[in-house]
C-alpha positions as CSV (number, residue, x, y, z in Angstrom):
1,X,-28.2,-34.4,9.8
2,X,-29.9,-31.2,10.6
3,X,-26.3,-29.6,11.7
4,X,-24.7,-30.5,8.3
5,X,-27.8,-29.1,6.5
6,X,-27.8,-25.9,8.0
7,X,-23.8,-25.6,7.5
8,X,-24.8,-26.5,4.0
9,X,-27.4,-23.7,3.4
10,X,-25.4,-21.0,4.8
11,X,-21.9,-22.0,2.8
12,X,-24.1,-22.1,-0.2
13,X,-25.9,-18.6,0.6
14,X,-22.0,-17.5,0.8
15,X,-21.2,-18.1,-2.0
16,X,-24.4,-17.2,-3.8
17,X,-23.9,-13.3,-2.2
18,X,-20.0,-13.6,-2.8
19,X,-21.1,-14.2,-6.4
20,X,-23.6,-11.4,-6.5
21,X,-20.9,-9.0,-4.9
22,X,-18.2,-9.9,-7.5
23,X,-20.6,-9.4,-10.6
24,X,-21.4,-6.2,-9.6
25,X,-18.0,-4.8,-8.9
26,X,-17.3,-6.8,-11.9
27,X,-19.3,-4.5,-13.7
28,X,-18.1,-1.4,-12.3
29,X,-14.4,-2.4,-13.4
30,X,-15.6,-2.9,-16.7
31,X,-17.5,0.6,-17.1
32,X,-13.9,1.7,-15.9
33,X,-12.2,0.1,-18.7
34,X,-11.1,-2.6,-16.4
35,X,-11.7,-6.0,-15.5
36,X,-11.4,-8.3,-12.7
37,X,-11.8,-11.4,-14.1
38,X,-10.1,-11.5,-17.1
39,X,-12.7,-12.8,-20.0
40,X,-13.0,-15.9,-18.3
41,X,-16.4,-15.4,-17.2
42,X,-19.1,-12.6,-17.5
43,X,-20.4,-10.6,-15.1
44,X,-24.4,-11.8,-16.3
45,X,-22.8,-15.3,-15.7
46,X,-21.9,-14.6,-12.4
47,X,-25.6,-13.2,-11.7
48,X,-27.1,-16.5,-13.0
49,X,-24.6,-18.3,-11.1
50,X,-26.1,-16.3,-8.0
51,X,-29.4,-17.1,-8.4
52,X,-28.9,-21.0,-8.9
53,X,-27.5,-20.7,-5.7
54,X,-30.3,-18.8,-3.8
55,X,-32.6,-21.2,-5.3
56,X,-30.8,-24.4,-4.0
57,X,-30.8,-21.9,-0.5
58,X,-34.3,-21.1,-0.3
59,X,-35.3,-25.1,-1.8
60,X,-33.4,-26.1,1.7
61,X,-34.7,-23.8,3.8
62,X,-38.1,-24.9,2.4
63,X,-37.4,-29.0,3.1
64,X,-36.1,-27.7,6.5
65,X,-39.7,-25.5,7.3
66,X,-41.1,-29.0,6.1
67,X,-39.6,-31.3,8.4
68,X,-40.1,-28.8,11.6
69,X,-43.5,-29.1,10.3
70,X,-43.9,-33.0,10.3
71,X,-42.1,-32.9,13.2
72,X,-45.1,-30.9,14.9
73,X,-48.2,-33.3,14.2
């Protein structure tokens, strides 16, 4: 259980810096004139996206300090 959870919060940190990274270059393409993703989603999205996902991170990592913890006494 402790395995899958720690696979769990690092796939999910991934994807929350993999999120982060594309808003930003997101938003250097579109000061550019470009774009990168088309319309389908915005750049701001993709930053709120991010940080949901470093919350759900750090809540893990918490429950995980926790049980070490309890684990302890």
């Amino acid at each position: 259980m402790n395995n899958m959870l720690n696979a769990i919060t690092r796939f999910v940190f991934i994807l929350a810096v993999l999120a982060a990274v594309l808003a930003i270059f997101e938003r250097l393409a579109y000061a550019m004139g470009y774009t990168l993703l088309r319309g389908t989603i915005s750049g701001g999205r993709l930053l709120e996206i991010s940080a949901i996902l470093a919350i759900f991170v750090i809540a893990l990592l918490l429950r995980e300090i926790r049980d070490v913890l309890r684990a302890q006494r």
